[in-house]
C-alpha positions in Angstrom: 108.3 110.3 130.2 106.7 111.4 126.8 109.5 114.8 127.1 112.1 111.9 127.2 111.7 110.6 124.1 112.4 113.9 122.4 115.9 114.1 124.4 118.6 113.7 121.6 117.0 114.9 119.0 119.3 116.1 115.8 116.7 115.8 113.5 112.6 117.1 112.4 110.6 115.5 109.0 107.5 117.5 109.2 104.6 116.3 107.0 102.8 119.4 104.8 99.5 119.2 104.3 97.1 119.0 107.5 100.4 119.7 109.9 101.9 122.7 108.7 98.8 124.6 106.4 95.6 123.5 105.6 94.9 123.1 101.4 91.4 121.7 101.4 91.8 119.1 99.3 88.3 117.7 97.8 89.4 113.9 97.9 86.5 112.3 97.6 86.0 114.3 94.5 89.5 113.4 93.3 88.6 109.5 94.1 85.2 109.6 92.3 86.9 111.3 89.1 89.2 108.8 89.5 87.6 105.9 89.9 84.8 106.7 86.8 88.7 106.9 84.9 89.3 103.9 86.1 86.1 102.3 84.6 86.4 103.6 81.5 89.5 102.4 80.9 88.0 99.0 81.1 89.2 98.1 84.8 87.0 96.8 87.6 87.6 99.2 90.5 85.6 96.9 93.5 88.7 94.4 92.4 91.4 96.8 93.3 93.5 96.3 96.1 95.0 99.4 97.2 92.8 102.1 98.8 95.1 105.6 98.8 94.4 107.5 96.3 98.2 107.8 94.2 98.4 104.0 94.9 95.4 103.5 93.3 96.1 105.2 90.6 100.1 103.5 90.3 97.8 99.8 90.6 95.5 100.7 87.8 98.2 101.6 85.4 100.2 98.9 86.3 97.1 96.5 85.6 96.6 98.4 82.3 100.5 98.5 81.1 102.2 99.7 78.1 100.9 103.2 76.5 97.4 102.7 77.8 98.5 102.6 81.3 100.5 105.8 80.4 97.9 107.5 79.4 95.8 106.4 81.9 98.4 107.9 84.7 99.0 111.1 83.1 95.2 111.6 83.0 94.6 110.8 86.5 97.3 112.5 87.9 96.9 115.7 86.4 93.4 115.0 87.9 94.6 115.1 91.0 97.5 118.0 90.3 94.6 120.4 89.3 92.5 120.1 92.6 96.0 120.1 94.5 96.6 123.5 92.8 93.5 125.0 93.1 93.5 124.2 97.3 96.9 125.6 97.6 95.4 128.9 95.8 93.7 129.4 98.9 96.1 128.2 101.6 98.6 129.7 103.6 101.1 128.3 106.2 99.8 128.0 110.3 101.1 130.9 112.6 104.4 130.2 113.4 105.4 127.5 110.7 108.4 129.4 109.8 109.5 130.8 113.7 108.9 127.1 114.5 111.8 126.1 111.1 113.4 128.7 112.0 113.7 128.3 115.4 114.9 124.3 115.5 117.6 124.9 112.7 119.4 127.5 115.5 119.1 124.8 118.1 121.1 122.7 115.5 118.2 120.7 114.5 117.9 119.4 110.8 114.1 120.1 109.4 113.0 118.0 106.0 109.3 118.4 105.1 108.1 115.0 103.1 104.8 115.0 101.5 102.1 113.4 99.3 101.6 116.7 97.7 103.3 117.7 94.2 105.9 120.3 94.4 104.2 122.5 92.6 101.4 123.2 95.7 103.5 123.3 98.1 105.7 125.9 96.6 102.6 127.8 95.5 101.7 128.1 99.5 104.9 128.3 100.7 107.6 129.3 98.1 110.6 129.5 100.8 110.7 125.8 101.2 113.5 124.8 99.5 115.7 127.3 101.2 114.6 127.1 104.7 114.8 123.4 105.3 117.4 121.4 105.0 115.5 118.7 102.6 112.3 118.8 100.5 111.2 115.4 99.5 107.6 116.0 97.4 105.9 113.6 95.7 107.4 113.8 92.5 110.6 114.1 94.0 110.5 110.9 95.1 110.2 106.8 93.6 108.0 105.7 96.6 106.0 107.6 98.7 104.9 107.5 102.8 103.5 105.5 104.0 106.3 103.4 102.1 109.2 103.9 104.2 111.6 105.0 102.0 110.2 107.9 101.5 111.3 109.4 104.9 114.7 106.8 104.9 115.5 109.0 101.8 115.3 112.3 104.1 116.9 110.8 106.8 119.6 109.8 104.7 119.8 113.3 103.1 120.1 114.9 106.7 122.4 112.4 107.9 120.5 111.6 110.7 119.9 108.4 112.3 116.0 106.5 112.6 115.8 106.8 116.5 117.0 110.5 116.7 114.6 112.2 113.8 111.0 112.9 114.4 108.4 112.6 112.3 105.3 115.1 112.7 102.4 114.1 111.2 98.4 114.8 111.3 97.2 111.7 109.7 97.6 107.7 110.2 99.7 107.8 107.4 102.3 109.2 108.5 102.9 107.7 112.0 102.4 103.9 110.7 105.8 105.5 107.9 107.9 107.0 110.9 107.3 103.6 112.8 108.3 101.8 109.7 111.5 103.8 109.3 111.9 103.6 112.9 111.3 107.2 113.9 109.8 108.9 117.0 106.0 109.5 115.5 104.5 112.9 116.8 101.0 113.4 116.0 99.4 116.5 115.6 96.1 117.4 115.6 95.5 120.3 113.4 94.5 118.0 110.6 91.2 115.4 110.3 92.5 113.0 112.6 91.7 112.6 116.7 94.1 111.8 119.4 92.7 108.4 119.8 93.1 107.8 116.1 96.8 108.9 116.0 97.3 107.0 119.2 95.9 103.8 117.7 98.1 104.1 114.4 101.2 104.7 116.9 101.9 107.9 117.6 104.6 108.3 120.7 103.3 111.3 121.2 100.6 113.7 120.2 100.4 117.6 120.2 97.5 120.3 119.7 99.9 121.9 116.9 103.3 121.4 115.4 104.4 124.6 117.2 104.0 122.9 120.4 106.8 120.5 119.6 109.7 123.6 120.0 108.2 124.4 123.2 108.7 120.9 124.4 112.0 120.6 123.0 113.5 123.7 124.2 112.3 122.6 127.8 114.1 119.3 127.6 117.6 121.2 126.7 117.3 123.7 129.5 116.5 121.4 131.9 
């Protein structure tokens, strides 16, 4: 039943980091520079809402306003641009990310890759990605980012594909609660931090040992 959902399909939105390479990111590093930022700058961090990292950071300037919550974001995001770069320094793509693009876009299958990360580290780690996918949505490429929605509506829009034949491929929580929200198929994959029983519980349709897995799959559904 699972192979059924994936009959159809015109469409892949892979996430990066966690699904197709590893970067390493030091988060809770990030959060505690972060959050002593935050202090300084006069705000009271136990009385903040928001618990992901960027959307912290986007809820403290907005609380701050004007230039000081400029400076305040340009300060922590290049925080959190300098660790991104420094992982991606070290990173490389899983075997068989490429064969795997490569292989869906001759089936006739659109591939975006939406991420959290800046541009900048993903191209560092994998420098092809604007010319072998058919949409490349980055953090700073975007307004709002997953697990807001519109942050994978704005792929599928770009791939002209509809919600309920794109799938979403994802190694954390985050980004099967965005493909439900955007009403996608959400595929879990578990070559990040996160176990089949956690991807299950945010969602996830269904859930794979690696994104490579999800050709195989597919390629058995349009032979049979």
């Amino acid at each position: 039943m699972k192979r059924e959902k994936l009959r159809g399909i015109e469409g892949v939105v892979f996430d990066f980091d966690g699904t197709l390479t590893e970067m390493k990111i030091d988060f809770p590093a990030i959060y505690t520079r972060v959050y002593e930022l935050t202090v300084e700058y006069g705000v009271d961090a136990s009385k903040l809402t928001e618990t992901y990292l960027i959307e912290v950071i986007e809820e403290v300037t907005s609380i701050l306003g004007g230039e000081e919550g400029r400076k305040f974001y340009e300060t922590a995001i290049k925080i959190v641009v300098t660790e991104e770069l420094i992982s991606a320094k070290g990173a490389s793509l899983f075997d068989g990310t490429r064969e795997l693009i490569s292989s869906l876009r001759e089936m006739g299958i659109k591939v975006g890759i939406v991420t959290r990360n800046c541009a900048d580290a993903v191209l560092s780690v994998y420098p092809e990605v604007e010319e072998e996918v058919d949409i490349f949505l980055p953090r700073d490429g975007v307004k709002r980012i997953k697990p807001d929605p519109l942050h994978l509506t704005e792929a599928l829009d770009a791939l002209g594909v509809a919600h309920r034949r794109c799938v979403m491929v994802g190694d954390h929580p985050i980004d099967i609660k965005s493909a439900i929200r955007a009403n996608m198929i959400p595929v879990g994959v578990l070559t990040g931090h996160s176990t089949k029983e956690e991807l299950i519980n945010a969602g996830a349709e269904i859930v794979l040992a690696d994104a490579t897995r999800l050709r195989d799959r597919m390629r058995n559904i349009s032979e049979r």
